[in-house]
N, C-alpha and C positions, 0 to 999 in steps of 0.2 A: 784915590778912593775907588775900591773896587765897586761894579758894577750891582754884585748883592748889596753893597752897602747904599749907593745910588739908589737903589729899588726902593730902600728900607726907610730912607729920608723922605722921599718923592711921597710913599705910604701913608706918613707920617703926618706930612701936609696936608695931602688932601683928606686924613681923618678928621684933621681940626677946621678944615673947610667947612665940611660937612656936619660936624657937630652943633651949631649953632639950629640947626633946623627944629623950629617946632611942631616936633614932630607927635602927632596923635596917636599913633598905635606903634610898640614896640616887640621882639619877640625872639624867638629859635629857631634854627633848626638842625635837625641833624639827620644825617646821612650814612649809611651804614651796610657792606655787605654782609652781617654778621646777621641783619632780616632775613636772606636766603641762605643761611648755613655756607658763606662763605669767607676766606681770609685771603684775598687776593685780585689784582686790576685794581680797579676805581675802592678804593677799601673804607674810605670815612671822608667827611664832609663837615663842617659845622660851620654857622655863621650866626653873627648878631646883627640884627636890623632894625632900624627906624625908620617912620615913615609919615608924612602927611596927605592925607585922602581931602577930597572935596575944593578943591581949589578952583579958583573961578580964572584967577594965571597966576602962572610961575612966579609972578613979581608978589603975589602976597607972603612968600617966605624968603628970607634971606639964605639959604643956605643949597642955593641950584646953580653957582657957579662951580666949577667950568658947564655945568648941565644946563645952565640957564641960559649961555652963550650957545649952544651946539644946537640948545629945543629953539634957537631964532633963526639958527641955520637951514635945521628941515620943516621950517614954517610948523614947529606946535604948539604955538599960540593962536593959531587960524581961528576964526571964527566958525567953523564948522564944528567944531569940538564942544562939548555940554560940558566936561568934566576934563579934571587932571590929576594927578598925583607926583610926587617925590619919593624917592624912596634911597636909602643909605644900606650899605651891608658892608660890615667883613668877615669873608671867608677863609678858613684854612682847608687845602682838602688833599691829599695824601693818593698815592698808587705804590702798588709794589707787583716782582713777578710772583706766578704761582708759586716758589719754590723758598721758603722764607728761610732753611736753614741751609740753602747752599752759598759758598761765598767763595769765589765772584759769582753773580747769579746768571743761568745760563742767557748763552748769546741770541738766542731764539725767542726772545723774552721781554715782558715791558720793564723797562727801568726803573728802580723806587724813583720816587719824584715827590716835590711838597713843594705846594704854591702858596702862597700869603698874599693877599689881594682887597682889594675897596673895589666896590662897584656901584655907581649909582646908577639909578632908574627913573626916566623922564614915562607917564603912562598919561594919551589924552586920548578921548575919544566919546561917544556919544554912544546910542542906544541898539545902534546896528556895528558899529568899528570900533576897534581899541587899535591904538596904535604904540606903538615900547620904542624909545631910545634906551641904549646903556652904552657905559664905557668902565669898561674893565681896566685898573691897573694894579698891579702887584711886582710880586719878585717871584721865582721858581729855584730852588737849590738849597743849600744847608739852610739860606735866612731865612728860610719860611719858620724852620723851628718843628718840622713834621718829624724827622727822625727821632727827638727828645719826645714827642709828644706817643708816637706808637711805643717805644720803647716800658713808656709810664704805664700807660693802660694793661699792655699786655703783661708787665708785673705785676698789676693790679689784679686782673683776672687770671693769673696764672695761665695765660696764654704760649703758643711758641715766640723763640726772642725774633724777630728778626736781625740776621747777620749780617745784610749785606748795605744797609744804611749807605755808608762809607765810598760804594758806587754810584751814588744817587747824580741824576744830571746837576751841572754845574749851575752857579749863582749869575743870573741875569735880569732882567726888565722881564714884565711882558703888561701890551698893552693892546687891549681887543674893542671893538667900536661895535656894535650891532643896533641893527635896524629891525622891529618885527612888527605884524599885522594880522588880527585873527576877527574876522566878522562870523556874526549870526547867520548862516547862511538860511537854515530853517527850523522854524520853532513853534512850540505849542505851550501849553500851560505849564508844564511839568515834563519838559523833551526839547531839548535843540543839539544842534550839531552845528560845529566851529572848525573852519577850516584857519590855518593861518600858512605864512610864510616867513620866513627870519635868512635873513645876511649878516653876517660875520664876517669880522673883515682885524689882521693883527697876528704880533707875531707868537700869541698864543696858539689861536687857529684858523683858518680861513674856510666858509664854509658858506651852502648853503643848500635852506632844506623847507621841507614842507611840512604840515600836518593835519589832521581831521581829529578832533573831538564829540563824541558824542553821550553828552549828559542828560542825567536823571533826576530830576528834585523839583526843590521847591525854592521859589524863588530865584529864578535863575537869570532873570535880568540884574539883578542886583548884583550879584556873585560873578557877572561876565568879564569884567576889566582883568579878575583875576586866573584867566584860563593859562594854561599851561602846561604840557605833556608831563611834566614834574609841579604837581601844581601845588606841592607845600613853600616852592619858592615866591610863591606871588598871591596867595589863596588869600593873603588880609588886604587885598585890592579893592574896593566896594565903586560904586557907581552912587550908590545911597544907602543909606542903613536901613537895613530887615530888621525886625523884631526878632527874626529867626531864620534860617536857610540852611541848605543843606543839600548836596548832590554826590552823588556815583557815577565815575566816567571811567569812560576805556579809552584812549587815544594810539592812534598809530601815525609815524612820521618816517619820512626820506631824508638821505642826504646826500650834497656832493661836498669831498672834503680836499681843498687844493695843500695845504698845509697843516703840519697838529705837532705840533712841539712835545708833547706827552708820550708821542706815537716814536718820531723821527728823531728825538734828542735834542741837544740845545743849536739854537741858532748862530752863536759867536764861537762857540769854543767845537774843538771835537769831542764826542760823548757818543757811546750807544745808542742804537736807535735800529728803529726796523723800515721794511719797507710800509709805504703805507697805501691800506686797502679803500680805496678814494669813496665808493657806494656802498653804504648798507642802510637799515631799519631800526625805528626805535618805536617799541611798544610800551605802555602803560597805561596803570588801572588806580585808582584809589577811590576817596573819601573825603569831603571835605561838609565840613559841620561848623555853623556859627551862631551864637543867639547871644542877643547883647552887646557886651565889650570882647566877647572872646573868641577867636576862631581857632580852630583846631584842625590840621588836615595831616592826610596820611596816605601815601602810595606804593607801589612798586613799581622800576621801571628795568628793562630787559633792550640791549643796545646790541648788534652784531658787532661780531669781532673786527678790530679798526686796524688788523694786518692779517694778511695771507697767511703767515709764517704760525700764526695764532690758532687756537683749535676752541676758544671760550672766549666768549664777548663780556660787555660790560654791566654787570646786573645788581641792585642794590634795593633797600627802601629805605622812606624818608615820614620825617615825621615835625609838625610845624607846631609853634603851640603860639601864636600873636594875641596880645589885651590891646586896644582902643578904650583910651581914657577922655 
């Protein structure tokens, strides 16, 4: 059994792991450079997610293994913690180079690529900390299903074809472990700013980086567990339920990157691949609005280019739409 195939079983399991979770808030998202007028890099995104808010421990849901074995490992059932969350996603998400009707696509170029992945989300923390475990596993290569999926759309929209599918990196594993941490540093009625810090560690990518948030609204103790430089991936996070809430943030973030499978090509086989530009910046800005069962968030995010050889970084917006039943 090839190694995409491996991926695609391993996938497989831990959806149905994970499915048992009862889970209170379910939802979308999607991701898309076609917000900034463009068709190429990080080009589409989408994932479906469930999730359980308000938990007092991990043991009131059955559905946090292997997450419930790993959150005993970095002590996040401590008692210092007020609150916790679960949370389930799979994502599909797609890159290609600038040049979609050249084939082979130049050598100075990122590689098409499609990842098919589960990721779950261990979130504890209290009134001043949030703390995140995840562990990412998926496949990257034909099995994701990315090249059938661009192919559809852009027929749909009468878009250009992309030709070069065909050279996409090869079918393997990949499996990514992150640790992150974002406190209230200071705050006011309607104003705080959030710095955090996140490790990544896997043979997707290895990394690590920093960042500062500084939001505007209301309600924003409530809304804190869910901070995030891309914060339609986590924005139905709650600490407690608002009647209503709502914020405007800009966040700016660093990073050091030791490894990037996206960047550098596949880890077992040989494939294309560039050098890779180990420090750059990622900025963003969005929206995020909730009243009720519903939350709604939307951003833009703008990433420097992740090689030398490259002359355009990574830029897209996203858009979240979560219900809490």
């Amino acid at each position: 059994m090839g190694l995409g195939r491996v991926s695609a079983v391993l996938l497989v399991i831990l959806l149905l792991v994970s499915a048992p979770l009862r889970a209170d808030t379910v939802g979308v998202t999607w991701e898309d450079d076609i917000f900034v007028h463009r068709d190429y890099h990080y080009t589409n995104g989408v994932s479906l997610f469930w999730a359980r808010n308000g938990l007092q421990h991990f043991s009131d849901t059955p559905a946090t293994w292997p997450m419930r074995w790993m959150g005993r490992l970095f002590q996040f059932s401590s008692s210092r913690y007020d609150f916790r969350a679960v949370t389930h996603a799979i994502w599909q998400t797609m890159q290609t180079p600038e040049n979609l009707a050249l084939t082979p696509p130049k050598a100075d170029d990122l590689s098409y690529a499609g990842l098919l992945f589960w990721q779950g989300d261990l979130y504890a923390g209290n009134a001043r900390v949030t703390d995140r475990l995840s562990l990412l596993v998926g496949v990257v290569g034909p099995s994701s299903g990315a090249s059938s999926v661009q192919h559809w759309v852009h027929h749909l929209i009468n878009g250009n074809t992309p030709e070069g599918w065909r050279f996409q990196l090869h079918n393997e594993p990949v499996i990514n472990l992150q640790l992150g941490r974002e406190w209230r540093a200071w705050q006011t009625a309607h104003v705080d700013l959030v710095p955090g810090a996140q490790l990544s560690a896997g043979l997707l990518k290895t990394e690590l980086s920093g960042s500062v948030m500084l939001r505007m609204g209301r309600q924003l103790a409530a809304s804190f567990p869910g901070v995030d430089l891309v914060a339609s991936r986590s924005a139905f996070i709650h600490q407690h339920i608002a009647p209503a809430f709502w914020y405007f943030y800009v966040g700016l973030g660093g990073y050091y990157t030791v490894n990037d499978l996206l960047v550098e090509g596949n880890n077992f086989e040989d494939s294309s691949g560039l050098p890779l530009k180990k420090t750059g910046v990622t900025r963003s800005l969005g929206l995020v609005w909730g009243k009720g069962a519903l939350t709604l968030a939307a951003g833009l995010v703008d990433r420097t280019h992740r090689s030398g050889v490259l002359t355009h970084g990574v830029r897209f917006g996203s858009i979240s739409v979560a219900w809490r039943y």
